[in-house]
PyMOL commands that place a pseudoatom at each C-alpha (Angstrom):
pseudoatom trace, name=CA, resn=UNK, resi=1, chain=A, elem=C, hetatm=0, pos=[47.153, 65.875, 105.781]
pseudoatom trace, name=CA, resn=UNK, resi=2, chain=A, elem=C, hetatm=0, pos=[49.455, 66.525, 102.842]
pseudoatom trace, name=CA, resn=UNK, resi=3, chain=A, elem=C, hetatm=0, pos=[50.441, 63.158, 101.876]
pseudoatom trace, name=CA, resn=UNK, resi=4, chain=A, elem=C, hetatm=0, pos=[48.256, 60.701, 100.455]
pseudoatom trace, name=CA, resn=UNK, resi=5, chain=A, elem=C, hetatm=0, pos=[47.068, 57.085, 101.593]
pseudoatom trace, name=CA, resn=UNK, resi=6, chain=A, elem=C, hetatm=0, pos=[47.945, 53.997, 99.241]
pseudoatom trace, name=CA, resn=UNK, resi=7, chain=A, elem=C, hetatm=0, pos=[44.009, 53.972, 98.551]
pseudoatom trace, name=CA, resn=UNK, resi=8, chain=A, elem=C, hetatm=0, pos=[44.625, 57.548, 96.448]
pseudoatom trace, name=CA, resn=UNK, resi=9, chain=A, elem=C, hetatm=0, pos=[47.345, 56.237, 94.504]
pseudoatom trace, name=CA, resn=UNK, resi=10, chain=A, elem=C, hetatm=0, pos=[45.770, 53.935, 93.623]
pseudoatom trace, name=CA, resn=UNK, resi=11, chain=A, elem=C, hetatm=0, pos=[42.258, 55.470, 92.331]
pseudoatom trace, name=CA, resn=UNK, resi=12, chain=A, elem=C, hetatm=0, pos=[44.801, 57.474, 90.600]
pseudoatom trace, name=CA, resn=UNK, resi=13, chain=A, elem=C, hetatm=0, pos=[46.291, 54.566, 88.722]
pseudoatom trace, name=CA, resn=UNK, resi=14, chain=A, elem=C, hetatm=0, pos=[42.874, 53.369, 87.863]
pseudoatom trace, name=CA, resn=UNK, resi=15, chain=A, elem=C, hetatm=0, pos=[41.803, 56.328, 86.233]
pseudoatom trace, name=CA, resn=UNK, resi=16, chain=A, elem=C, hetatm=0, pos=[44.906, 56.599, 84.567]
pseudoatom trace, name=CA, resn=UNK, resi=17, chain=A, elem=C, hetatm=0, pos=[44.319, 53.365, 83.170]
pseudoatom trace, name=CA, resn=UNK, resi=18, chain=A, elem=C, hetatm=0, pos=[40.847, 53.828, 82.465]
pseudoatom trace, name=CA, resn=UNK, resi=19, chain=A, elem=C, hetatm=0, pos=[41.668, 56.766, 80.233]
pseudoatom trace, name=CA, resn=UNK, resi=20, chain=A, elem=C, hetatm=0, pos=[45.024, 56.236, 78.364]
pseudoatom trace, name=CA, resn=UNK, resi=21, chain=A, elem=C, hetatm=0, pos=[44.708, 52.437, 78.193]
pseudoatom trace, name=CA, resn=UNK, resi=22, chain=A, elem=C, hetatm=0, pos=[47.473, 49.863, 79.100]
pseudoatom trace, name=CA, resn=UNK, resi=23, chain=A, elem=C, hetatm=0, pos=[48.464, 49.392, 75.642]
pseudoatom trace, name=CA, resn=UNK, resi=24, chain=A, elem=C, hetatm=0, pos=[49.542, 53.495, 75.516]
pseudoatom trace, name=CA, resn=UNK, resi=25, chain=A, elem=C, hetatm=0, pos=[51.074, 53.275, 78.688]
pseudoatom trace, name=CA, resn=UNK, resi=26, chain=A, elem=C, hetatm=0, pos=[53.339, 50.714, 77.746]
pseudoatom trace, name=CA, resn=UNK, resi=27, chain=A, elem=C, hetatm=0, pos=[54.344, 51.924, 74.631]
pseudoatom trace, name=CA, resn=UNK, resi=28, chain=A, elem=C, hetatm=0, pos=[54.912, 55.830, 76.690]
pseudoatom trace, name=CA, resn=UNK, resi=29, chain=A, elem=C, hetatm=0, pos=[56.762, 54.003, 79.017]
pseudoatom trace, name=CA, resn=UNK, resi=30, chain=A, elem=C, hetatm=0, pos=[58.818, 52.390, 76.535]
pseudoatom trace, name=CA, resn=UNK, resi=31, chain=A, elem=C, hetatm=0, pos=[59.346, 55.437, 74.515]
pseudoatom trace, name=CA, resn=UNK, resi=32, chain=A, elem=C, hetatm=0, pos=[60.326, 57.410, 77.863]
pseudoatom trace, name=CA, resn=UNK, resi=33, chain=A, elem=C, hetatm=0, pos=[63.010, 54.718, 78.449]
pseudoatom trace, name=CA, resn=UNK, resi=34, chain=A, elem=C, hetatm=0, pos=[64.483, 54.914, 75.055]
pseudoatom trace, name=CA, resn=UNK, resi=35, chain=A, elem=C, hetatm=0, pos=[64.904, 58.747, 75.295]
pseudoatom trace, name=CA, resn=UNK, resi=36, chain=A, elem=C, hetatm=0, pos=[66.384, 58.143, 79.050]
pseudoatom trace, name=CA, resn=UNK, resi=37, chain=A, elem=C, hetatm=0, pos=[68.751, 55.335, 77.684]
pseudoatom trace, name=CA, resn=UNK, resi=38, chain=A, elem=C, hetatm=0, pos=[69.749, 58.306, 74.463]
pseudoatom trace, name=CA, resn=UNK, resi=39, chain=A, elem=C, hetatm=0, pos=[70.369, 61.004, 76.441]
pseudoatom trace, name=CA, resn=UNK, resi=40, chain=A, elem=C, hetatm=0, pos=[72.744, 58.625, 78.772]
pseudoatom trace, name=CA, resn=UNK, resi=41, chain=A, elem=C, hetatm=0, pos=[74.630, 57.575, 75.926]
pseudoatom trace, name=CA, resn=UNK, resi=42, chain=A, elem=C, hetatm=0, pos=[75.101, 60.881, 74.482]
pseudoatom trace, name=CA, resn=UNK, resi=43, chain=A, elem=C, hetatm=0, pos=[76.524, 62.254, 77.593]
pseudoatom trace, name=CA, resn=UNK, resi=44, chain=A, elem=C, hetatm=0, pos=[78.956, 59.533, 77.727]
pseudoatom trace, name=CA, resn=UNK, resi=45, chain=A, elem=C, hetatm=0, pos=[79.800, 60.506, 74.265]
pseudoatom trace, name=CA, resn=UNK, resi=46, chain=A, elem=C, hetatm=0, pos=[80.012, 64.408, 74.466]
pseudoatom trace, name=CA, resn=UNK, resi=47, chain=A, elem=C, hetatm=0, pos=[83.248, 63.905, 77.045]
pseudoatom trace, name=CA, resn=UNK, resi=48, chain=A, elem=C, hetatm=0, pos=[85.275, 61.954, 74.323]
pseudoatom trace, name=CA, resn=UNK, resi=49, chain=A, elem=C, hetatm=0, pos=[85.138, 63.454, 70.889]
pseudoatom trace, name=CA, resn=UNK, resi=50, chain=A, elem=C, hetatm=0, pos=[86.261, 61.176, 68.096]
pseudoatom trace, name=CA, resn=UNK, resi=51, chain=A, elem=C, hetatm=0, pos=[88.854, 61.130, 65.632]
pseudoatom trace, name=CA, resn=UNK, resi=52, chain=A, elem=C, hetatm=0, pos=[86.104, 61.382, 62.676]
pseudoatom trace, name=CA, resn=UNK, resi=53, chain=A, elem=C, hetatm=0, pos=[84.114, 64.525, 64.363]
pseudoatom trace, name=CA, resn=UNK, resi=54, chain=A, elem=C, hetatm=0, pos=[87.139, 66.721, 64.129]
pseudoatom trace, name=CA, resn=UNK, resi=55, chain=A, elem=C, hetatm=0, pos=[86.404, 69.758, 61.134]
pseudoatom trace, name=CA, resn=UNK, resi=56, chain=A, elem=C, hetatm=0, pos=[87.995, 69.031, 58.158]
pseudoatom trace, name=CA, resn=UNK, resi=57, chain=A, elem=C, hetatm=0, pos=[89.910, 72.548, 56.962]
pseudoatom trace, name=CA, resn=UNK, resi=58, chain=A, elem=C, hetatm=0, pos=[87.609, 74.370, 54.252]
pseudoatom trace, name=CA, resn=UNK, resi=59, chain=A, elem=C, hetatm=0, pos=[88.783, 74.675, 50.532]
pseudoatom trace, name=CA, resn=UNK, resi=60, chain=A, elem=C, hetatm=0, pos=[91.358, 77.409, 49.944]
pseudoatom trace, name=CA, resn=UNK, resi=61, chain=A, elem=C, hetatm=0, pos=[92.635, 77.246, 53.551]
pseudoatom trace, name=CA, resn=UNK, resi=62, chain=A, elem=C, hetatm=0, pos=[95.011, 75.647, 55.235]
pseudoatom trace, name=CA, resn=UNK, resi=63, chain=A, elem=C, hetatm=0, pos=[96.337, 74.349, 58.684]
pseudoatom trace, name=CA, resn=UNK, resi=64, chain=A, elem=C, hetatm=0, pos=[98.836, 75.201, 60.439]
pseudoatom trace, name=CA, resn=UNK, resi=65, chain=A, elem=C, hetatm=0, pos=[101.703, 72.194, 60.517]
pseudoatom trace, name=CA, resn=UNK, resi=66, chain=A, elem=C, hetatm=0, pos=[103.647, 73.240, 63.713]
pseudoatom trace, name=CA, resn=UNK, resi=67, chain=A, elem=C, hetatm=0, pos=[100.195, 72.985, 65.837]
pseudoatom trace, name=CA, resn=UNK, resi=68, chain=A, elem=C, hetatm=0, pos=[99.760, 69.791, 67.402]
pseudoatom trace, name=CA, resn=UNK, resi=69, chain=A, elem=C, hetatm=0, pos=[96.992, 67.294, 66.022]
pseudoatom trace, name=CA, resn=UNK, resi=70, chain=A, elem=C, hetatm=0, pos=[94.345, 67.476, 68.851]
pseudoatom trace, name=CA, resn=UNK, resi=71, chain=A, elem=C, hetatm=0, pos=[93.716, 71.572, 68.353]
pseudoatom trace, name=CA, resn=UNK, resi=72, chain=A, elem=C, hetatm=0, pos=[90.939, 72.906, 65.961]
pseudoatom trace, name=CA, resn=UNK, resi=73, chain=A, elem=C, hetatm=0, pos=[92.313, 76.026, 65.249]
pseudoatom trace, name=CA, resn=UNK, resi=74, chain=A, elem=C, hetatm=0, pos=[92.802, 76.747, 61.687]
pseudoatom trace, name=CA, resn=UNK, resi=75, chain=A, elem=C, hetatm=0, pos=[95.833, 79.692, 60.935]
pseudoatom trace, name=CA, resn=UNK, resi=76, chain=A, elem=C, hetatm=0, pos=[94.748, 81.162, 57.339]
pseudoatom trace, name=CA, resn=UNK, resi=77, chain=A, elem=C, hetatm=0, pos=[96.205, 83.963, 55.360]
pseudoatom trace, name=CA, resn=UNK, resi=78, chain=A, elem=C, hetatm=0, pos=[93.960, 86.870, 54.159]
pseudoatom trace, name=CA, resn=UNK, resi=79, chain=A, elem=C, hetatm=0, pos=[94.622, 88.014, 50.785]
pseudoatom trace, name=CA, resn=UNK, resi=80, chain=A, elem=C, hetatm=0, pos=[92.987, 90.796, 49.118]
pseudoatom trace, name=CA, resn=UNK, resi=81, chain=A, elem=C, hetatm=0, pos=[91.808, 90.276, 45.068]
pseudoatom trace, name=CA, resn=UNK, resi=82, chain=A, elem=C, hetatm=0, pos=[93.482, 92.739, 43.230]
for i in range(1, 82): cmd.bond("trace and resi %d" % i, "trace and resi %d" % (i + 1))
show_as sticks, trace
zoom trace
């Protein structure tokens, strides 16, 4: 009783058709594979940051020498104007 036949799948897929067209469907489908095959490659990329992403240190500051070269962490002095 709660599962449906192949018959109502596909009546489904014909009125799916009928309404959106196949020329929409393919190019949803497409687009829906595109953002699946993005977010894949992003993931892989969020684990391994790059050399080029790292933060640059702002004007008028400056790093820390004795840290070693994979930390972010910025040491600055705070100076009052007098």
């Amino acid at each position: 009783m709660g599962s449906f036949s192949i018959w109502h799948w596909l009546i489904v897929l014909l009125i799916v058709v009928m309404v959106f067209g196949t020329k929409k469907l393919r190019n949803m489908g497409g687009d829906l594979g595109g953002a699946v095959k993005g977010f894949k490659d992003g993931m892989k990329e969020g684990g391994q940051p790059a050399a080029d992403d790292r933060p640059a240190a702002a004007p008028g500051q400056v790093a820390n020498s004795s840290q070693s070269a994979d930390k972010t962490t910025i040491d600055v002095e705070a100076r009052q104007k007098s």
